[in-house]
C-alpha positions as CSV (number, residue, x, y, z in Angstrom):
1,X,54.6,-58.4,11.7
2,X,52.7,-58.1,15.0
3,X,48.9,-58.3,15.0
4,X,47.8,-57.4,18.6
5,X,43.6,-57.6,19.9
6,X,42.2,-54.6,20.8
7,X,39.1,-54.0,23.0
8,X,37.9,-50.9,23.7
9,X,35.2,-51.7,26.0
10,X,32.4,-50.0,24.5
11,X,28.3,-50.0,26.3
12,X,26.7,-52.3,24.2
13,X,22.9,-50.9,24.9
14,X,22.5,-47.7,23.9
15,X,19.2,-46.7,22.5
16,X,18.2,-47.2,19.4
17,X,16.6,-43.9,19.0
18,X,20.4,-42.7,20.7
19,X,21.6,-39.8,18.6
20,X,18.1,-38.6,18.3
21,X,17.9,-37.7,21.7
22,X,21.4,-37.1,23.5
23,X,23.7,-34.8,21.9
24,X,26.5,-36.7,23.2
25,X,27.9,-40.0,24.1
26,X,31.2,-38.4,25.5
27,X,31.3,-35.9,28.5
28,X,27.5,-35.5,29.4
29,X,26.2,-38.9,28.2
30,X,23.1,-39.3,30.8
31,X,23.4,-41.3,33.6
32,X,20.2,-43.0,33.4
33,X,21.6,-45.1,30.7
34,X,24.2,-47.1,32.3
35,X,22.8,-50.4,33.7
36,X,25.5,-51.2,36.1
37,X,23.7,-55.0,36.5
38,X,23.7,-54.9,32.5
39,X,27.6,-53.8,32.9
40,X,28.4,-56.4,35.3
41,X,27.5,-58.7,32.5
42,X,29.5,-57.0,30.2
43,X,33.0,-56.1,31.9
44,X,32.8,-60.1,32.2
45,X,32.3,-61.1,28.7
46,X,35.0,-58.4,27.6
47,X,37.1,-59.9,30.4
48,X,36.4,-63.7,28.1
49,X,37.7,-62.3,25.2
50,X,41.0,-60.5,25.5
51,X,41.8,-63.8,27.4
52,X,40.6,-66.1,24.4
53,X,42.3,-63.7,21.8
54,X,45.5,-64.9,24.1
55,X,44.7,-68.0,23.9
56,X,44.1,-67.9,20.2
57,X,48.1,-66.8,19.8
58,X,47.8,-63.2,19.7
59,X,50.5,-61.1,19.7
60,X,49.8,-59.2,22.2
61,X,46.0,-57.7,24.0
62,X,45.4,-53.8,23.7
63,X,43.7,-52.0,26.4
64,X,43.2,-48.3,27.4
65,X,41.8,-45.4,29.2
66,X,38.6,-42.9,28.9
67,X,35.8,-41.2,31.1
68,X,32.4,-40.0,31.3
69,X,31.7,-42.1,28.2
70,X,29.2,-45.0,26.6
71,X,32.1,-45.5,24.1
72,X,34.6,-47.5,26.3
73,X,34.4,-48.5,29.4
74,X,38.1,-48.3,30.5
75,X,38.3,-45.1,33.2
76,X,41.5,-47.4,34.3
77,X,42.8,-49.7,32.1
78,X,45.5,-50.6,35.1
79,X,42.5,-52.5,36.7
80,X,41.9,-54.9,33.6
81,X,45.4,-55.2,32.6
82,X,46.7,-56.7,36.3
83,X,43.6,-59.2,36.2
84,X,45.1,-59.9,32.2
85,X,48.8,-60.0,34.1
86,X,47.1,-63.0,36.6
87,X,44.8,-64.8,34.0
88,X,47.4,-64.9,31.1
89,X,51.0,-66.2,31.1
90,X,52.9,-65.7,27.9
91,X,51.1,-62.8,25.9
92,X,52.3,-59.1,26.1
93,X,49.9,-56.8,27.8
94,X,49.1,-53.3,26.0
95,X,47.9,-50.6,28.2
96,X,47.1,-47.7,25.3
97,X,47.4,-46.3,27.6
98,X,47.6,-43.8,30.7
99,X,47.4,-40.3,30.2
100,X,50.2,-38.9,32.1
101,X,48.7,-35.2,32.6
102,X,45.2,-36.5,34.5
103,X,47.9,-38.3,37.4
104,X,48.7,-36.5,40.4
105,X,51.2,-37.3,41.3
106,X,52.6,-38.9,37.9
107,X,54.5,-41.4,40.5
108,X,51.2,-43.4,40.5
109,X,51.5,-44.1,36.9
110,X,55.2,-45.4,37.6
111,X,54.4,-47.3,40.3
112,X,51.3,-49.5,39.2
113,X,52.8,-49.8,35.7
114,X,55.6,-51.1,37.5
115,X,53.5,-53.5,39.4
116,X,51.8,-54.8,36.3
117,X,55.3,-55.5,34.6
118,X,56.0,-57.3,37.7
119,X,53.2,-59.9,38.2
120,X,53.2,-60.6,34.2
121,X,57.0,-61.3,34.2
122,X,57.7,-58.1,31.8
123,X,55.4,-58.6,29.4
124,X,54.2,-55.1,29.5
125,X,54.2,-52.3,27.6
126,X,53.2,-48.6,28.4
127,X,51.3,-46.4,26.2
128,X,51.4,-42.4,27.1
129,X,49.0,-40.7,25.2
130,X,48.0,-37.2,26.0
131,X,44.8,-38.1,25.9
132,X,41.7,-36.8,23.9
133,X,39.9,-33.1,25.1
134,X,36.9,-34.8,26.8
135,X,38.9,-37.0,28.7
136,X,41.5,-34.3,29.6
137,X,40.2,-31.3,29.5
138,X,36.1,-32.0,30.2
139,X,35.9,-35.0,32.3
140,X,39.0,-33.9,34.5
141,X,39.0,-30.4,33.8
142,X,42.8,-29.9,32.6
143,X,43.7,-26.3,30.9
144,X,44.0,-27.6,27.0
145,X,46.6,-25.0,26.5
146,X,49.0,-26.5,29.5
147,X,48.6,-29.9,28.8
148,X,51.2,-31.2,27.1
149,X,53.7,-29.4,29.0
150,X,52.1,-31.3,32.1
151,X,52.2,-34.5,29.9
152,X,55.5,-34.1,28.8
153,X,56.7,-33.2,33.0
154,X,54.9,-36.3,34.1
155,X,56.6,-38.4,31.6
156,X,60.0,-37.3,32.8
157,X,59.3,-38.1,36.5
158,X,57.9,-41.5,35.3
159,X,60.7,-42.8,34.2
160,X,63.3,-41.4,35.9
161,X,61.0,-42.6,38.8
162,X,61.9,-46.2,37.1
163,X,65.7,-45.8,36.1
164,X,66.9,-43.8,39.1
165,X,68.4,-46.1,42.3
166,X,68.9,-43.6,44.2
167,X,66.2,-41.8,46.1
168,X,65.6,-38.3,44.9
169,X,63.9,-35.1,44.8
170,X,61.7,-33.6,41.8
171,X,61.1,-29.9,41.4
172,X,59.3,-29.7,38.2
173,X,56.4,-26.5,37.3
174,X,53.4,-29.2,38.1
175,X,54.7,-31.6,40.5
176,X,57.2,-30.9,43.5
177,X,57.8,-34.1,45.5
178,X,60.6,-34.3,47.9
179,X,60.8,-37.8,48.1
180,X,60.9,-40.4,44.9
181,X,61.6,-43.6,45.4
182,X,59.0,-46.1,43.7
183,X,58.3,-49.7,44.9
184,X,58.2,-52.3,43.2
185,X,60.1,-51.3,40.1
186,X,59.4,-52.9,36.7
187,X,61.2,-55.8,35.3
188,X,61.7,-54.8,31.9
189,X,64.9,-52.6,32.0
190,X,65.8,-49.8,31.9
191,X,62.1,-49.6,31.9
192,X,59.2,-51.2,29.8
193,X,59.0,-50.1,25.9
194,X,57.3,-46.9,25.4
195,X,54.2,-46.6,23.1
196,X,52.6,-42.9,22.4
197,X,49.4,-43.2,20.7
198,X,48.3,-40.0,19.0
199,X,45.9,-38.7,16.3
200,X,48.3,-36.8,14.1
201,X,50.0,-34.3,16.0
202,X,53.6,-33.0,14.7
203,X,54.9,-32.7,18.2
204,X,53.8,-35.8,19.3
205,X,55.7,-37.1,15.9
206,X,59.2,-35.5,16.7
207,X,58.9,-36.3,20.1
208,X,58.5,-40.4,19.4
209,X,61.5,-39.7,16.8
210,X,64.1,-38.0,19.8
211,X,62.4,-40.4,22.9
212,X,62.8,-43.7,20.1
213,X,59.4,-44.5,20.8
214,X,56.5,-46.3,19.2
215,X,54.0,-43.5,17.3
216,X,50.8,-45.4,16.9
217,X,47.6,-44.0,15.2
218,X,44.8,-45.5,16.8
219,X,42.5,-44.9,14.0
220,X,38.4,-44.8,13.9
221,X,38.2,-44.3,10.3
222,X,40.4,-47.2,8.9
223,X,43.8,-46.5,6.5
224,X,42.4,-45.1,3.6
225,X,41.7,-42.2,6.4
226,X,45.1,-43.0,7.8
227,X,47.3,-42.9,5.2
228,X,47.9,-39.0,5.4
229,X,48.8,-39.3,9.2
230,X,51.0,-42.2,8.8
231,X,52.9,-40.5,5.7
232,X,53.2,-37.4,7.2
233,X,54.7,-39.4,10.2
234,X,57.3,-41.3,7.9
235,X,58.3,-37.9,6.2
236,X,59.0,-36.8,9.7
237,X,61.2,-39.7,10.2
238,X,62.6,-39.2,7.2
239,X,63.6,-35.6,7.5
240,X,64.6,-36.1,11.3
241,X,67.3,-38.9,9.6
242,X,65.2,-41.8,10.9
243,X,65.3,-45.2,9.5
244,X,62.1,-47.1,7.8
245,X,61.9,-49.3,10.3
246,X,57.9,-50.6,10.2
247,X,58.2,-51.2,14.1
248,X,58.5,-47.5,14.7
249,X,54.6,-47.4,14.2
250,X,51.7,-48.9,15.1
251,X,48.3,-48.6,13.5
252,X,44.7,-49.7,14.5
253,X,42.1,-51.5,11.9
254,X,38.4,-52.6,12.6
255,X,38.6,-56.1,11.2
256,X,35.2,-58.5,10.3
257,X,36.2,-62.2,8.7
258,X,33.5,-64.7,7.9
259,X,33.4,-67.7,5.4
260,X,32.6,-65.0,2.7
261,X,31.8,-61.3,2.0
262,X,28.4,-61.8,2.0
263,X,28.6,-62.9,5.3
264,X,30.6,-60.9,6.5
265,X,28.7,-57.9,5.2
266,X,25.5,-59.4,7.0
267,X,27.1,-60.6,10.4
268,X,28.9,-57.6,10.9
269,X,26.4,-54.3,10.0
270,X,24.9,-54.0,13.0
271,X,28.0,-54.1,15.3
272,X,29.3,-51.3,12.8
273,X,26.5,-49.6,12.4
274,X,26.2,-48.9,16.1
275,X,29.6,-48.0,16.8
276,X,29.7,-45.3,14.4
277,X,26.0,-44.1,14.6
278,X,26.4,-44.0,18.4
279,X,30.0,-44.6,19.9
280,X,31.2,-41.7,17.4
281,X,28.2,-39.5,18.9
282,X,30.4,-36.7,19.7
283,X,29.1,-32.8,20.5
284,X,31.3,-30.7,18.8
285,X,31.7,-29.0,22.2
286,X,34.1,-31.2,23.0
287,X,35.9,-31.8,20.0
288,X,38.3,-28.9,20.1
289,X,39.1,-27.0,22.9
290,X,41.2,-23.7,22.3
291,X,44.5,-24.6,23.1
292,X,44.3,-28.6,23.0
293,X,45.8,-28.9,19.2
294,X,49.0,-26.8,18.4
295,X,50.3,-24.5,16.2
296,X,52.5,-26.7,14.2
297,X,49.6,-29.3,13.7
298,X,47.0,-26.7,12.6
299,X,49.7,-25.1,10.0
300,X,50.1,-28.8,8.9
301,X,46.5,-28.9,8.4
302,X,45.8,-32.2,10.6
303,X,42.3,-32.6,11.5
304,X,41.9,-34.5,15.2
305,X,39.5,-37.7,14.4
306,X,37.0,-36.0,17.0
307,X,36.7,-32.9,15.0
308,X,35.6,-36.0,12.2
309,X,33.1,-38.0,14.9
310,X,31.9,-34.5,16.0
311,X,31.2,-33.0,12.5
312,X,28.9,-35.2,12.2
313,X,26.4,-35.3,15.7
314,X,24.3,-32.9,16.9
315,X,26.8,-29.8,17.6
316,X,27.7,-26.8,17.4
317,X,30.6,-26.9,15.4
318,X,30.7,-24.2,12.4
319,X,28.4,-25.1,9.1
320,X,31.9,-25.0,7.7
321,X,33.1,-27.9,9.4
322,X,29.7,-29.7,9.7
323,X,30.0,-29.8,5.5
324,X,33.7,-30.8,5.6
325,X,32.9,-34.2,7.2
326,X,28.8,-34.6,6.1
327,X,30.3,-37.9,4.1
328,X,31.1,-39.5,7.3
329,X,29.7,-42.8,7.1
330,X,27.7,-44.7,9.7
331,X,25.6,-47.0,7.3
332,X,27.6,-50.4,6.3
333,X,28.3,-49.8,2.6
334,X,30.0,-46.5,3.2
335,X,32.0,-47.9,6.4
336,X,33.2,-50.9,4.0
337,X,34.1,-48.3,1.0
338,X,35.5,-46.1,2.9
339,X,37.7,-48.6,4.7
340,X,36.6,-47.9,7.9
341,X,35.9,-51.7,9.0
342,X,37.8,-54.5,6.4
343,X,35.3,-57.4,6.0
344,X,35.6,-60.3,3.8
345,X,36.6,-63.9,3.4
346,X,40.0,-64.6,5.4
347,X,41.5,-64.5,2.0
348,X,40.1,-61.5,0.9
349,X,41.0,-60.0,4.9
350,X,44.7,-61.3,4.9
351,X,45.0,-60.0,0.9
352,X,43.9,-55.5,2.3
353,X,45.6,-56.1,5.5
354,X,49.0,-56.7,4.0
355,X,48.6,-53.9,1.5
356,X,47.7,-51.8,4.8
357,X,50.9,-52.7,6.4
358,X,53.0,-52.1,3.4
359,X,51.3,-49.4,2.6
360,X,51.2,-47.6,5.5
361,X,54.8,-48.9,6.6
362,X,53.6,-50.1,10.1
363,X,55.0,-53.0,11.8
364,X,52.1,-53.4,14.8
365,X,48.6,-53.8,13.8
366,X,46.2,-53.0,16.5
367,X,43.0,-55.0,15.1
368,X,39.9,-54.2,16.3
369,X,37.5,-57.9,16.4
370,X,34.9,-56.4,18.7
371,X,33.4,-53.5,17.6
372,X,30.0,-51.7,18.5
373,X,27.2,-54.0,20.3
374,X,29.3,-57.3,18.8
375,X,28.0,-60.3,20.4
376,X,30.5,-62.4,22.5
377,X,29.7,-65.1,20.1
378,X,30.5,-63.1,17.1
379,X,33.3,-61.8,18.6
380,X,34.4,-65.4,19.6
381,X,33.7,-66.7,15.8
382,X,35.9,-63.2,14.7
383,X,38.8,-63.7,16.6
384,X,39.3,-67.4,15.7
385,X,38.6,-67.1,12.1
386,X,41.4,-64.1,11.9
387,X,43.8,-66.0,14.2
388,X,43.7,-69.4,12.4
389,X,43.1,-68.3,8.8
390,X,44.6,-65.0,8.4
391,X,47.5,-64.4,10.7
392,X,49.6,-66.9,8.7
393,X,49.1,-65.6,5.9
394,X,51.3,-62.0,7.7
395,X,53.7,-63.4,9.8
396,X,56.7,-63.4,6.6
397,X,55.8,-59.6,6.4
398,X,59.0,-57.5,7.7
399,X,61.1,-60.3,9.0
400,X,64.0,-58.5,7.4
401,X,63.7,-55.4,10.5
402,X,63.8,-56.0,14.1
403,X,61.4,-54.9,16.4
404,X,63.5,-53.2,19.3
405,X,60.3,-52.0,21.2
406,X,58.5,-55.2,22.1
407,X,58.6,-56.4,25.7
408,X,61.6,-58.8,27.0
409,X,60.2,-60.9,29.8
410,X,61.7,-63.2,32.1
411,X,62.3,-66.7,31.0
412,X,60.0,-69.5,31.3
413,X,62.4,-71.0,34.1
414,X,62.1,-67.7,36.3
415,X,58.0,-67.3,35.9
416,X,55.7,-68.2,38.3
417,X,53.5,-71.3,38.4
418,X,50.2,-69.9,37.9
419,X,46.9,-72.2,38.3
420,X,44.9,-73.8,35.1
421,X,42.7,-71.1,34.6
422,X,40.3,-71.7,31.8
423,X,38.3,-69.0,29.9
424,X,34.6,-69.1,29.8
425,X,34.5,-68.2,26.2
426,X,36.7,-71.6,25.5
427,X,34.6,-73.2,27.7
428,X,31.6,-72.5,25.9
């Protein structure tokens, strides 16, 4: 099995008094709160730790994109992964991902993915997500209705953009460019693997199954939440005449380890407690646009995790939805019951997270070790308690299936010689 660190980039000093008095962290969070001096601080210590998780033998590091948010502070996740292409050497680079519709023109995406591949030695690997409604349709102001038929335009003149050798002309209903003919052009042929991360769309489902793509559900509220996606995704499979194979998904856990529960419990609460009482601050305003979820998904009854999130802020979602999700946790015993964040001893950690991945069938565990206002200490003490007590314990899981969507570098012999950097956080 793969276990791959995740950061999404969240501000770390939000108000205590936060949900009180802004209706939102997404969209119309206020200004006045970002510290850009306080930022500076924290881009760097983020920076220290997707480099350490590398160097503590992670599978791979997980990036992405979002805007006009206190809840990750990624508006181009192109930028951190070529400085993770530079300061790394042998781990795979995640970029979860770009979404293809907000690119004009979609070429951009080709080309700087392209250039990441190339300066890591094809250790990259491209997520295309759609992309949530304040990011798409809010922040950049995309129709909700036409945005997966943008999405799904852009992601053919992507990668024809990295298979064709000849130059050529596209004369698509968004993009008309007379000219295509990308430089530099990614190592990894015929192009890097393709990840979609998605929150439980059927489309998006059938579409991984006919592309043979990775489907991963990036998930805020932890596998007992997941589990309906991720079997309605492997009945999908199923009925499509897809095989089982666990490296067709990939799914996202928030992960605490300490020497016991108790500790864990303790170190961990207010790191949770903030990301879900204020990164998860979402006004329902923004939760579902008309015309962002289709008709397939709402006659399947799939509930976006925003709807979730925004069910329970300040909103102005119906009282029937507000009562659907008033059991959404955001204290630490509910979060823990609920599954939400696994905490526990590395035994105890190692002991859910394997029935997760059996369970849920999924090959590529996304883990989450910083979370909310998490301290780079904590974070530190996290990520090297799960990498040298509790990855051994997965590795055996599905060695029997081969995982045909990881990257395929260049060999050692071909890389370049890149200086003895050493990571603050190892350092310290």
């Amino acid at each position: 099995m793969k276990m791959m660190w995740f950061h999404l980039m969240p501000y770390t000093e939000l108000p205590d008094d936060f949900r009180e008095r802004h209706p939102s962290v997404w969209v119309d969070v206020h200004s006045t709160l970002f510290d850009p001096k306080r930022a500076h601080l924290m881009y760097n210590d983020f920076m220290d730790e997707l480099e350490y998780a590398a160097e503590c033998g992670f599978d791979a590091v997980c990036v992405n994109e979002h805007h006009s948010n206190g809840y990750g502070l990624m508006p181009s996740p192109n930028l951190i992964a070529s400085a993770l292409a530079r300061r790394t050497q042998n781990t795979p680079i995640c970029v979860m991902g770009n979404s293809l519709a907000l690119y004009n023109p979609p070429t951009r995406v080709a080309e700087e993915f392209a250039m990441i591949d190339v300066i890591s030695g094809g250790r990259l690997i491209a997520g295309f997500p759609v992309g949530t409604p304040m990011d798409t349709c809010y922040a950049y102001g995309q129709n909700p209705s036409m945005l997966r038929a943008r999405y799904l335009e852009a992601h053919d003149l992507v990668v024809k953009a990295w298979t064709e050798k000849d130059t050529f002309a596209f004369n698509g209903r968004f993009n008309q460019q007379r000219y295509v003919n990308i430089w530099p052009r990614p190592i990894q042929q015929p192009h890097p693997p393709i990840w979609v991360p998605g929150g439980g769309s059927v489309e998006t489902w059938q579409w991984c199954a006919e592309m043979d793509y990775v489907y991963c559900y990036l998930s805020y509220y932890g596998y007992k939440a997941g589990r309906a996606i991720m079997d309605g995704f492997w009945a999908e499979m199923d009925r499509l005449g897809k095989d089982r194979n666990p490296y067709r998904a990939g799914f996202l856990q928030f992960i605490g380890v300490a020497e016991s529960r108790e500790q864990a419990m303790e170190l961990y609460r207010e790191p949770a407690e903030y990301f879900y009482g204020r990164c998860l601050h979402v006004d329902g305003r923004w939760a579902t646009p008309p015309g962002y979820m289709t008709e397939a998904t709402q006659r399947a009854g799939l509930q976006s995790q925003v709807a979730k999130a925004a069910g329970n802020s300040q909103s102005t979602l119906g009282k029937g939805t507000q009562e659907r999700f008033a059991g959404t946790a955001k204290e630490m015993e509910g979060i823990v019951e609920n599954g939400y964040v696994i905490i526990g001893s590395p035994d105890e950690v190692a002991e859910q997270l394997r029935e997760v991945a059996t369970t849920l069938n999924v090959g590529h565990l996304m883990l989450l070790l910083q979370f909310g206002n998490m301290s780079k200490q904590l974070t530190k003490y996290n990520t090297r308690l799960f990498a040298e007590q509790v990855m051994p314990k997965l590795r055996d899981l599905f060695s029997d299936w081969e995982d045909r969507w990881w990257p395929q570098p260049i060999s050692a012999e071909e890389t370049a010689e890149l200086p003895a950097f050493t990571p603050r956080l190892a350092a310290e």
